[in-house]
One Martini backbone bead per residue (centre of mass of N, CA, C, O) as a GRO file, in nm:
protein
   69
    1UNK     BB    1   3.957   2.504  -2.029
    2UNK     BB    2   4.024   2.732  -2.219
    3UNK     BB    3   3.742   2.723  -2.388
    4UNK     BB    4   3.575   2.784  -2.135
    5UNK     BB    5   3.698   3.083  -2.109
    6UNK     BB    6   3.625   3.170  -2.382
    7UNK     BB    7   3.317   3.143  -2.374
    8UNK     BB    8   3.271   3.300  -2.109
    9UNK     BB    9   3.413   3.596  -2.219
   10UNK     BB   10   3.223   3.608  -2.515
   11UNK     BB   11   2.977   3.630  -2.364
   12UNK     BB   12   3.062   3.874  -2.164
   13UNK     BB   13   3.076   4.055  -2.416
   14UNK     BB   14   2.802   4.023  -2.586
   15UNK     BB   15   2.660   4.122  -2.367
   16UNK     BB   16   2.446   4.351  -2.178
   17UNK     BB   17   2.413   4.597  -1.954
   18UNK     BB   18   2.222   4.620  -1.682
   19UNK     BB   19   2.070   4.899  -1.513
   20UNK     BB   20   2.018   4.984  -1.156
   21UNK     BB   21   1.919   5.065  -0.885
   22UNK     BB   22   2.116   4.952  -0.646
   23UNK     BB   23   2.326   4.764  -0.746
   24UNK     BB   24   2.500   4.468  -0.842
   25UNK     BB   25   2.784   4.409  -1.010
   26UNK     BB   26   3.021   4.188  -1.216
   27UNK     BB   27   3.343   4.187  -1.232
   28UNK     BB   28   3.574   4.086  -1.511
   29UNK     BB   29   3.955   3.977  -1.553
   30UNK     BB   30   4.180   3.791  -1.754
   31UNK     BB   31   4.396   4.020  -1.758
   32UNK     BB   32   4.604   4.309  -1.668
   33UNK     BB   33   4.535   4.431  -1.959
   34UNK     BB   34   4.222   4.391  -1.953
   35UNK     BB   35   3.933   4.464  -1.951
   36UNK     BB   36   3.625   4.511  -1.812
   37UNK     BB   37   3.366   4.232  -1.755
   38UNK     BB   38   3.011   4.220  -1.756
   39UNK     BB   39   2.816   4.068  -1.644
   40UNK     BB   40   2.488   4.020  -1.696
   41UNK     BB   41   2.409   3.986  -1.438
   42UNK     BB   42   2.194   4.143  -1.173
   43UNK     BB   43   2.219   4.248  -0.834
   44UNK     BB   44   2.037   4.325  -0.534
   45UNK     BB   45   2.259   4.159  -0.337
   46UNK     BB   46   2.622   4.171  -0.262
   47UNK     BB   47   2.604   3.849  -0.138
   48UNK     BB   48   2.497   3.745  -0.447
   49UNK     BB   49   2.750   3.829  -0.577
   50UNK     BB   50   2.979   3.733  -0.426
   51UNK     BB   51   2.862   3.410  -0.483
   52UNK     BB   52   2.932   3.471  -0.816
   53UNK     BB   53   3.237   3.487  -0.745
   54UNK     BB   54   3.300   3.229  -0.678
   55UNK     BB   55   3.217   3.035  -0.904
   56UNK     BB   56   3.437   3.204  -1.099
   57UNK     BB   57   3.666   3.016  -1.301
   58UNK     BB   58   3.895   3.258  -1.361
   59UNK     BB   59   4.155   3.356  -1.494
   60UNK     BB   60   4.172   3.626  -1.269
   61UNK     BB   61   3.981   3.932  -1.141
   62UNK     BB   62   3.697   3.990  -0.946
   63UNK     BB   63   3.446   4.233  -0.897
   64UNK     BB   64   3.228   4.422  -0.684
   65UNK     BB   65   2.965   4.685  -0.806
   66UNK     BB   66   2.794   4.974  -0.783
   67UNK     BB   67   2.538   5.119  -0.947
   68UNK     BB   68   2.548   5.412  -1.151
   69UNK     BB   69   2.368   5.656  -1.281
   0.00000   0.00000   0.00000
């Protein structure tokens, strides 16, 4: 379990953030003192950000923003 959320974390911080007007990432955050790293996929509705929030299974904390140019 461990090593799949190190994986998943080495992904997500190796990949880059790709910006678009008016979109929401998910920002995920694997222990309190560590930065916030964006998933790679960019959502264009809010409800869609949500629902890839449900599915990410890691201990720590996640959260759909707003995209500011």
């Amino acid at each position: 379990m461990k090593v799949n959320s190190l994986i998943l974390l080495i992904t997500l911080a190796l990949s880059s953030n790709v910006e678009a007007n008016n979109d929401y990432t998910l920002l995920i955050k694997a222990c309190r003192d560590c930065s916030w790293i964006a998933y790679p996929e960019v959502f264009k509705l809010r409800e869609n950000c949500e629902i890839a929030r449900q599915g990410v299974f890691v201990a720590g904390m996640t959260r759909c923003i707003k995209i500011d140019e």
